[in-house]
C-alpha positions as CSV (number, residue, x, y, z in Angstrom):
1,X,-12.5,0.3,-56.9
2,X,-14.2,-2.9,-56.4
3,X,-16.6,-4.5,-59.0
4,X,-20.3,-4.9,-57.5
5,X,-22.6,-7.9,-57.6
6,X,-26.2,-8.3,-57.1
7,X,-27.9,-11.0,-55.0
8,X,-31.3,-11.8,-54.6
9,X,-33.5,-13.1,-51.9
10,X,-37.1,-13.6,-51.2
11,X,-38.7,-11.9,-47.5
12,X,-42.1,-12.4,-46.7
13,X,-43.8,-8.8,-47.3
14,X,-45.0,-8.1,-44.1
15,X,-41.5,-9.2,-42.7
16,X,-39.6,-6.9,-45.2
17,X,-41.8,-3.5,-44.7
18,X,-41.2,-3.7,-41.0
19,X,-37.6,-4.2,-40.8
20,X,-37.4,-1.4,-43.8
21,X,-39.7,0.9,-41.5
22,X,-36.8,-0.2,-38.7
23,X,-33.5,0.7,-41.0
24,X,-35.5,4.2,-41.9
25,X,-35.9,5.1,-38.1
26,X,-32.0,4.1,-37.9
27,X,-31.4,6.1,-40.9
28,X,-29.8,3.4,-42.9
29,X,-31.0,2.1,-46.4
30,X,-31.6,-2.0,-46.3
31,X,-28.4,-2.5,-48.8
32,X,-25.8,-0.3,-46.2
33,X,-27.7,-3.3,-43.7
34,X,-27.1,-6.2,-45.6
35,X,-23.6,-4.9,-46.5
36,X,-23.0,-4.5,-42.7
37,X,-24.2,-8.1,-41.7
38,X,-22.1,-9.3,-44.2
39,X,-18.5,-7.1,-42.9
40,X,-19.6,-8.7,-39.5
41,X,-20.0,-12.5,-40.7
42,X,-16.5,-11.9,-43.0
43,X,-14.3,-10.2,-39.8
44,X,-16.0,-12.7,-36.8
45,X,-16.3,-15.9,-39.4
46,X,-20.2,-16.1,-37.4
47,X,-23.3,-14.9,-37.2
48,X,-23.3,-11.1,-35.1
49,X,-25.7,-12.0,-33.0
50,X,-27.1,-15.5,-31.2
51,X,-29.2,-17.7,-31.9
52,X,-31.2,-18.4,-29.4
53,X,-32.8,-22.8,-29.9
54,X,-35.8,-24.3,-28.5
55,X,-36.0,-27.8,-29.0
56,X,-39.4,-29.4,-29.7
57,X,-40.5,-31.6,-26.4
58,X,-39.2,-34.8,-28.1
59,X,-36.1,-33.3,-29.3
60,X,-35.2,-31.8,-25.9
61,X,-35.9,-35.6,-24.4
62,X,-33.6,-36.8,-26.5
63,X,-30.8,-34.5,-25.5
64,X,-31.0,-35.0,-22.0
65,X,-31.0,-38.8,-22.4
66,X,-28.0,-40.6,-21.1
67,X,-26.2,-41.4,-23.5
68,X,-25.9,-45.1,-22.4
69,X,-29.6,-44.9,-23.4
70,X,-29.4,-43.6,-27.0
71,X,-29.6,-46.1,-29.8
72,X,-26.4,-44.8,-31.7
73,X,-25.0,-47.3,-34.1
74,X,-21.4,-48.0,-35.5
75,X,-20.3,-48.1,-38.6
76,X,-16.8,-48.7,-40.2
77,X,-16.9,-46.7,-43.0
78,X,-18.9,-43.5,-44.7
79,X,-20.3,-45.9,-47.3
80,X,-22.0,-48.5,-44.7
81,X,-23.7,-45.1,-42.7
82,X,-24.9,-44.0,-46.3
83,X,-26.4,-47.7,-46.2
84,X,-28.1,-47.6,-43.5
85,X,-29.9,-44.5,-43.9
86,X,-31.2,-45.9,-47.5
């Protein structure tokens, strides 16, 4: 038999009653739910569900910007990028 382990994680309160309130309609306990999401993320290698994105209006300017029109920048090597950015 395997050895257990704990891990801990912090849920906002309201957020945490509802979905226990949820997993006790489905009849399930919220540790037989965690343990599920994580036999789905180990046998799929990703999340079970999507993930759905909205990008901010800037963001989603950005993205549809030709690319031609993007200020990208060069760099020969890992350490001059890490310049830059400093």
């Amino acid at each position: 038999m395997s050895r257990s382990t704990m891990y801990q994680f912090r849920i906002d309160e309201q957020e945490k009653a509802e979905t226990f309130a949820i997993f006790e309609q489905m009849g399930i306990k919220p540790a037989q739910a965690v343990r599920l999401f994580f036999r789905q993320v180990r046998q799929t290698h990703a999340l079970p569900f999507p993930i759905e994105y909205t990008p901010n209006a800037a963001t989603a300017k950005n993205l549809l910007q030709e690319d031609a029109k993007k200020d990208y920048q060069r760099h020969d090597s890992i350490d001059s990028l890490f310049a830059e950015m400093k």
